[in-house]
C-alpha positions as CSV (number, residue, x, y, z in Angstrom):
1,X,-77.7,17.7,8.8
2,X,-74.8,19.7,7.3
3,X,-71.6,18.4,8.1
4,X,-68.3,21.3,8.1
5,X,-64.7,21.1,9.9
6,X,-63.4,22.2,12.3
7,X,-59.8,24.0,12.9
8,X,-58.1,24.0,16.7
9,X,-56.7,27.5,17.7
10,X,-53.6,27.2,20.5
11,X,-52.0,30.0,22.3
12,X,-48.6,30.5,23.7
13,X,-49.7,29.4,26.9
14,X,-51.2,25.8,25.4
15,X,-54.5,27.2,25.7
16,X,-56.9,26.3,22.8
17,X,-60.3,26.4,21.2
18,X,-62.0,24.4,18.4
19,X,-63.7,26.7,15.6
20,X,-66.2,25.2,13.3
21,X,-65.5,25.9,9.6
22,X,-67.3,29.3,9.1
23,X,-65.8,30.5,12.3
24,X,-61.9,29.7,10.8
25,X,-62.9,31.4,7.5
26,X,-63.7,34.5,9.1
27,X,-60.8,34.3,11.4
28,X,-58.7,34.0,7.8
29,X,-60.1,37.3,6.2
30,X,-57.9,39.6,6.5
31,X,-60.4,42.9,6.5
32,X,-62.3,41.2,9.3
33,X,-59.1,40.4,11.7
34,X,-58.4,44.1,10.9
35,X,-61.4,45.3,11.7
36,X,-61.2,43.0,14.9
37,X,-58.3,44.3,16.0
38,X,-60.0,47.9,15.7
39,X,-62.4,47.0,17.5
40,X,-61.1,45.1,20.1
41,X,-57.5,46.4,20.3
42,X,-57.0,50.1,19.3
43,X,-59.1,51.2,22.3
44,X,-56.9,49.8,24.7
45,X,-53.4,50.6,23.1
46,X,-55.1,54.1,22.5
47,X,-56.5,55.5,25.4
48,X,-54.3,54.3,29.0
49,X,-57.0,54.7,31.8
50,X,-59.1,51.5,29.5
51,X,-57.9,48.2,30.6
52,X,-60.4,46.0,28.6
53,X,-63.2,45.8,26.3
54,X,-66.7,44.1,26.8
55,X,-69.5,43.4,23.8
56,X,-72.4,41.6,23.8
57,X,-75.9,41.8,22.8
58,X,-78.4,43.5,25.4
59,X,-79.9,40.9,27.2
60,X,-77.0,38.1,26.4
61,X,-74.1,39.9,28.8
62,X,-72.8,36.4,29.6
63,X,-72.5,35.1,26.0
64,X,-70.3,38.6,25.3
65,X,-66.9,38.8,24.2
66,X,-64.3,40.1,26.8
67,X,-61.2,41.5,25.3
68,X,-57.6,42.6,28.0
69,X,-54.8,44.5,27.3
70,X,-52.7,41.7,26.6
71,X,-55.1,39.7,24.4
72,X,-55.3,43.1,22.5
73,X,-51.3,42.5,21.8
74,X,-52.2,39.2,20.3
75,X,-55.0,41.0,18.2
76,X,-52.1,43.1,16.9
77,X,-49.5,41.1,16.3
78,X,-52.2,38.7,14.9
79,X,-53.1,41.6,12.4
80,X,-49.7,42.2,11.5
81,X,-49.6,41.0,7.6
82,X,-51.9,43.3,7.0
83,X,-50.3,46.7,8.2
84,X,-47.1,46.0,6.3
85,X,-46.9,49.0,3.8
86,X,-47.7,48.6,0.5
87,X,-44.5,49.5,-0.9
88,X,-43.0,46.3,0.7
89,X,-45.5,44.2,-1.3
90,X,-44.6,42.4,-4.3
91,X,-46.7,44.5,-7.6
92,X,-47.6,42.7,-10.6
93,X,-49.0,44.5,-13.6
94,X,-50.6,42.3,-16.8
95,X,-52.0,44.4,-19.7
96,X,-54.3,42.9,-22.2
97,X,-55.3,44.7,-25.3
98,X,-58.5,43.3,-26.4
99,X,-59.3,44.2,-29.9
100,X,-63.1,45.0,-31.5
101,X,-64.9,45.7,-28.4
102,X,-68.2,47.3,-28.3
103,X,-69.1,49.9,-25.7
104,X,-72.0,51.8,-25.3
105,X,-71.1,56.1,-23.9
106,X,-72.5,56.1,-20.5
107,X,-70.2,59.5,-19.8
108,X,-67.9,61.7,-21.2
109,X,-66.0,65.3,-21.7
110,X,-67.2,67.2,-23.9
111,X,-64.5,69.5,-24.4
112,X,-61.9,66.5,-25.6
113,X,-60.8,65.7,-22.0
114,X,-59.4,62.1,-22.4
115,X,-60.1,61.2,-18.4
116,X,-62.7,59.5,-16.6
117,X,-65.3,58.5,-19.6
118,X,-67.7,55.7,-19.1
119,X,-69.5,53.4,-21.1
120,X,-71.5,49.9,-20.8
121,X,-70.2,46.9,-22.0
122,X,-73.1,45.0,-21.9
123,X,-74.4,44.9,-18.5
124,X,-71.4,46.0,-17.1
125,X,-70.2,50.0,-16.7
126,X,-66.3,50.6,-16.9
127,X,-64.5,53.6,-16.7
128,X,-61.8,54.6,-19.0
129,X,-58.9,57.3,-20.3
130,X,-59.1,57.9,-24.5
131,X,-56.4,58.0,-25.9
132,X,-57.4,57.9,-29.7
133,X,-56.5,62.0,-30.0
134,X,-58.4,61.9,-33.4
135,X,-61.6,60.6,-31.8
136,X,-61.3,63.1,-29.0
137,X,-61.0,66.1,-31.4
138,X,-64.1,64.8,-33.4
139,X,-65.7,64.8,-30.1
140,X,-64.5,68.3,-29.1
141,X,-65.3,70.0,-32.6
142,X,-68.9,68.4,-32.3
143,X,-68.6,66.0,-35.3
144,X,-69.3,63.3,-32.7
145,X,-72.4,63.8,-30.3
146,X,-72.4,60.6,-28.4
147,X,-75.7,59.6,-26.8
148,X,-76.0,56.7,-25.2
149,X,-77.5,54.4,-27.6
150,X,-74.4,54.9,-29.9
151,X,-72.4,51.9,-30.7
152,X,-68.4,52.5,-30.4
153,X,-66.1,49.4,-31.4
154,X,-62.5,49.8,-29.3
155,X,-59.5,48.3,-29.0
156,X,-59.5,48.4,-25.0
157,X,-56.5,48.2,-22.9
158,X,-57.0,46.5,-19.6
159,X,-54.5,46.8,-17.0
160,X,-54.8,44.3,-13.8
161,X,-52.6,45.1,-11.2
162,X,-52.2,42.5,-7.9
163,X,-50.2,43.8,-4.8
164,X,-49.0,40.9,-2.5
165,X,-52.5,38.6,-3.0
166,X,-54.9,41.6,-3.1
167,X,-56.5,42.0,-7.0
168,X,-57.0,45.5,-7.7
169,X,-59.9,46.9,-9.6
170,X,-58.9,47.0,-13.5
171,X,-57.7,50.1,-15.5
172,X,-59.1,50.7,-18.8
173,X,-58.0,52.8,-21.4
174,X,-59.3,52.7,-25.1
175,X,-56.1,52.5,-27.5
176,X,-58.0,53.2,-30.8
177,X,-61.7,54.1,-31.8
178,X,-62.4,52.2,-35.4
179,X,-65.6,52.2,-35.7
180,X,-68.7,54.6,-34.6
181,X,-72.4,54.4,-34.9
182,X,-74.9,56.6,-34.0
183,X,-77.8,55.3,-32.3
184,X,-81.4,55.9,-33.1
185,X,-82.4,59.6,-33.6
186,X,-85.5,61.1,-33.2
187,X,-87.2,62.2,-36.2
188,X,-88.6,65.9,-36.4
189,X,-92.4,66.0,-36.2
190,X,-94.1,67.5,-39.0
191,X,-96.1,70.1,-37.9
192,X,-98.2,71.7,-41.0
């Protein structure tokens, strides 16, 4: 038998109810008490002539959950660190330049455009700005015609960015091409 722990909720008005473990954790993400409130909440405060809101699965009406206007306050003010506005968050910005990277072209401009390329790195696909001009131009004049099983080694740029808690997705930009290896090409067939 699994054992977890369990985590006592109390109201304003001394009432209270025991979660199990799962149930707190869910309680604790933050996109899920958003969504709750939502849900739950935004119905009420939104339209005046609905006074509460009812859920449940067909057939199980008495297990449902039954939501007032002033529990849909609480929902609110319960979602409240979530709707402050980004701009009053704390940002912190870390770069790392990591040196002899190898990167596969997944995607690219073909007119020297230095946005929006991708390329594996190994079994993962990032996307990132060049900004090696001298690479780009040998990719606009044609001297470069990346295929996918070339072999580019990079010196990436990866910029991590966190607002309040929240880890953003990573920003990649290639610094420098030094070295590039066409893949396999097909050989012509002989015909005569």
């Amino acid at each position: 038998m699994s054992q977890f722990w369990l985590r006592r909720y109390t109201s304003e008005e001394d009432r209270s109810i025991t979660v199990s473990g799962p149930v707190h954790q869910l309680l604790s993400n933050s996109k899920i008490v958003t969504n709750i409130y939502k849900v739950y909440g935004a119905p009420i405060e939104d339209l005046p002539s609905v006074t509460d809101v009812k859920t449940y699965i067909e057939g199980e009406e008495r297990n449902g959950v039954h939501i007032t206007r002033e529990e849909s306050r609480a929902l609110k003010e319960y979602d409240a660190p979530s709707q402050i506005p980004l701009a009053d968050i704390a940002e912190t910005s870390k770069d790392t330049l990591h040196k002899g990277v190898y990167l596969n072209p997944k995607r690219g401009s073909f007119d020297g455009d230095p946005r929006d390329w991708s390329f594996r790195r190994g079994e993962e696909i990032i996307t990132a700005t060049i900004k090696d001009k001298e690479f780009l131009d040998l990719c606009a004049k044609g001297e470069y015609r990346l295929n996918f099983s070339d072999l580019l080694t990079v010196d990436l740029l990866e910029r991590q960015r966190v607002i309040g808690t929240r880890v953003l997705k990573p920003v990649y930009e290639i610094v420098r091409v030094s070295d590039y290896i066409p893949g396999a090409q097909q050989q012509p067939l002989d015909l005569s």
